[in-house]
C-alpha positions as CSV (number, residue, x, y, z in Angstrom):
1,X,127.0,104.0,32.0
2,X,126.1,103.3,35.7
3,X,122.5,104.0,37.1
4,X,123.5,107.0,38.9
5,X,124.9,108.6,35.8
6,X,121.4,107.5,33.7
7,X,119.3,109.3,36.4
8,X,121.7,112.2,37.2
9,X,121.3,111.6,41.0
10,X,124.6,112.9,42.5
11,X,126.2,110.5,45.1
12,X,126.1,113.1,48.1
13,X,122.3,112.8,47.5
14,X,122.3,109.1,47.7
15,X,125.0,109.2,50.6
16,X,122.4,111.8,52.3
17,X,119.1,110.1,51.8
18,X,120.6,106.6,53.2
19,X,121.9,108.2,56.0
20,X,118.9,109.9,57.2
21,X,117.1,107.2,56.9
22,X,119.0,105.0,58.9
23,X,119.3,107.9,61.5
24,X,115.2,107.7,61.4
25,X,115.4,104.0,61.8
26,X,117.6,104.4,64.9
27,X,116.1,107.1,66.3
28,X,112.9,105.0,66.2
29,X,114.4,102.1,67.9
30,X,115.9,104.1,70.4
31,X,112.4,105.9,71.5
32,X,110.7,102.8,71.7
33,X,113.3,101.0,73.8
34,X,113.3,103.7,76.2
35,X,109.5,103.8,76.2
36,X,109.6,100.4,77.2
37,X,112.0,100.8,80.4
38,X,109.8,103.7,81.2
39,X,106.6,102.6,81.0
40,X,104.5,101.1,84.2
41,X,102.9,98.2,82.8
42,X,99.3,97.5,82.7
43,X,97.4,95.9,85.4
44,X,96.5,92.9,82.9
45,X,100.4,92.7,81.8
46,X,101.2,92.6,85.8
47,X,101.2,89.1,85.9
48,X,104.3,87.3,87.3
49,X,105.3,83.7,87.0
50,X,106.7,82.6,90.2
51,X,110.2,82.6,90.1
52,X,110.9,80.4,93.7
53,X,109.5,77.3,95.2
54,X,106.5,78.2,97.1
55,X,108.7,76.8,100.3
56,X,110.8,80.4,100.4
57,X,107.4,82.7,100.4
58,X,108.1,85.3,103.0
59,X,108.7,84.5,106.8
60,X,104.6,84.5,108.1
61,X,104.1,87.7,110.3
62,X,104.5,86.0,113.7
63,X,108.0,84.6,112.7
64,X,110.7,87.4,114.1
65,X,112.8,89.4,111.2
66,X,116.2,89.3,112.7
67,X,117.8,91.2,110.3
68,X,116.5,94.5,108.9
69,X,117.4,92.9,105.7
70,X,115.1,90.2,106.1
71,X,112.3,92.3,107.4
72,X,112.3,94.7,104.0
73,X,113.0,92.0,101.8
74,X,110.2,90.0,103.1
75,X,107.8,93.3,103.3
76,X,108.9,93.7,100.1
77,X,108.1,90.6,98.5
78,X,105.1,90.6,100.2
79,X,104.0,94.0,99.1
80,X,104.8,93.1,95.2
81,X,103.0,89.7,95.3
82,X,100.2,90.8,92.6
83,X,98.8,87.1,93.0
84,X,97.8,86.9,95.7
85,X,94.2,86.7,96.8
86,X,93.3,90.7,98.1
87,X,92.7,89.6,102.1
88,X,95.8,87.5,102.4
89,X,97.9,90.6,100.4
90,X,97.2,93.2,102.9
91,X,97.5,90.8,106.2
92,X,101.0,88.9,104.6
93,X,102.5,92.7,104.1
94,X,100.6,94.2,107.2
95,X,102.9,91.8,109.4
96,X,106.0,93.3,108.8
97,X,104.9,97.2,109.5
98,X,104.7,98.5,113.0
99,X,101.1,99.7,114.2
100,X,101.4,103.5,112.8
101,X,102.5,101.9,109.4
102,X,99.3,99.4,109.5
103,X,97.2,102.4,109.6
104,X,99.3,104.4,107.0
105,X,99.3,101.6,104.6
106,X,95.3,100.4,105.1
107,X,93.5,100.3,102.1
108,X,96.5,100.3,99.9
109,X,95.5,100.2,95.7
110,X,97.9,97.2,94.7
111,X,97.1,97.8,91.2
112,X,99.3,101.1,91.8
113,X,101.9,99.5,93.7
114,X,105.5,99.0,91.1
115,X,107.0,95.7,91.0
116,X,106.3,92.3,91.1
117,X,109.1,90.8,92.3
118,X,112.3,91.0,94.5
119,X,115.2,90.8,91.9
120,X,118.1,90.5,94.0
121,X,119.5,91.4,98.4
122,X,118.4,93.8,100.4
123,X,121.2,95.7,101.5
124,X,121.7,97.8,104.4
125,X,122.1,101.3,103.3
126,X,122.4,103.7,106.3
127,X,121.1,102.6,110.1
128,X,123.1,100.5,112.4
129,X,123.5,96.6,113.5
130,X,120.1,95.4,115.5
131,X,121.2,96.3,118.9
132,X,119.7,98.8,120.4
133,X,121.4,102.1,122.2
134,X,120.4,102.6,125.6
135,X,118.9,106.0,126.6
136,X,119.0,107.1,122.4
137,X,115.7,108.9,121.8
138,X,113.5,109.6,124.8
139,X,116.4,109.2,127.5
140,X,113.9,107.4,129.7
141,X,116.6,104.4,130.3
142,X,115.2,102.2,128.2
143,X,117.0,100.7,125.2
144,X,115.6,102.5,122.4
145,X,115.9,101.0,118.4
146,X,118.6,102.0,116.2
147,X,116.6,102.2,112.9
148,X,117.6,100.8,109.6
149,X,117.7,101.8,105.8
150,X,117.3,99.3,103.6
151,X,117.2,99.5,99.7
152,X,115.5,96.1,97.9
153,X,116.1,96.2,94.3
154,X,112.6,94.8,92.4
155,X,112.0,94.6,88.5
156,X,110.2,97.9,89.0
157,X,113.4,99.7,91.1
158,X,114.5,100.0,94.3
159,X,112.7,100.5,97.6
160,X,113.8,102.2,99.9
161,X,112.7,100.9,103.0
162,X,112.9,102.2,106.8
163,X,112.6,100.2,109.9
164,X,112.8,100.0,113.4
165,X,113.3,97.7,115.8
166,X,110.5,96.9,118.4
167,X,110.4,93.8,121.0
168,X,113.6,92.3,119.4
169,X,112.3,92.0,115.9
170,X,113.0,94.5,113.2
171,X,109.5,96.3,111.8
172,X,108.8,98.7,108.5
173,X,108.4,102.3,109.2
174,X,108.0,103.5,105.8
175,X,109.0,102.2,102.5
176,X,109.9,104.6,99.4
177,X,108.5,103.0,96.1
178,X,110.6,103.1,93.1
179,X,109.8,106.3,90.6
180,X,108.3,108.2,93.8
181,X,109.0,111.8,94.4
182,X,108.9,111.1,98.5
């Protein structure tokens, strides 16, 4: 006689019981994996380990972004660098916004800002090249920006970022942070 027959347990029963559990089991794995994409992680988990040589931090703010590329992957980098010391976060990202921007982005919680690092290249998304259209805008003669969209992927998404260019060097507008609802 086999076990099943000394206990009477038919095998759909058995068949049914293993199956949900492993269905449980699965489940289970499943919810946790996802809560773990979808979490934001703690301020004391936001640490980062430098990934580069300290000799390719971002271009300092007086150095001109040539490319809109360059400008919102270096704002970007900037704006993610939780180590940092506080004054020199704000100033290092400060330099890549235009004046408006400054004032929109003073005072900016970095404990609330996704991301720690830039995970791959910024890439051109909508805008033009960086010369500018004469007459666009204002149709005062002058040569007015063509602005830019640029989306920088980071461990925490993508940001969207929009520039402009001012005196021949390409400056953030805006930037849309990854999970935002702007």
């Amino acid at each position: 006689m086999s076990a099943r027959q000394v206990r009477d347990v038919p095998a759909w029963v058995v068949f049914t019981v293993v199956f949900g559990a492993v269905v449980i089991i699965l489940g289970a794995g499943l919810a946790l994996g996802i809560a773990r994409q979808t979490s934001v992680p703690a301020p004391e988990r936001a640490a980062v380990t430098p990934t580069a040589p300290a000799s390719s931090a971002p271009a300092p703010p007086s150095a001109p972004s040539d490319t809109p590329e360059s400008a919102a992957a270096g704002f970007v980098t900037a704006f993610t660098d939780h180590q940092a010391p506080a004054d020199a976060w704000e100033k290092t990202f400060s330099g890549y916004l235009t004046e408006q921007a400054k004032t929109a982005y003073a005072g900016t919680d970095r404990t609330q800002v996704p991301g720690t690092r830039v995970t791959g290249k910024a890439v051109v998304t909508a805008g033009a090249s960086a010369a500018p259209v004469p007459g666009s805008a204002d149709d005062d003669g002058e040569s007015d920006p063509v602005p830019a969209i640029v989306a920088v992927p980071t461990d925490a998404g993508r940001y969207t970022v929009n520039l402009q260019q001012q005196d021949g060097r390409w400056l953030v507008v805006s930037a849309q942070l990854p999970r935002s609802a702007q």
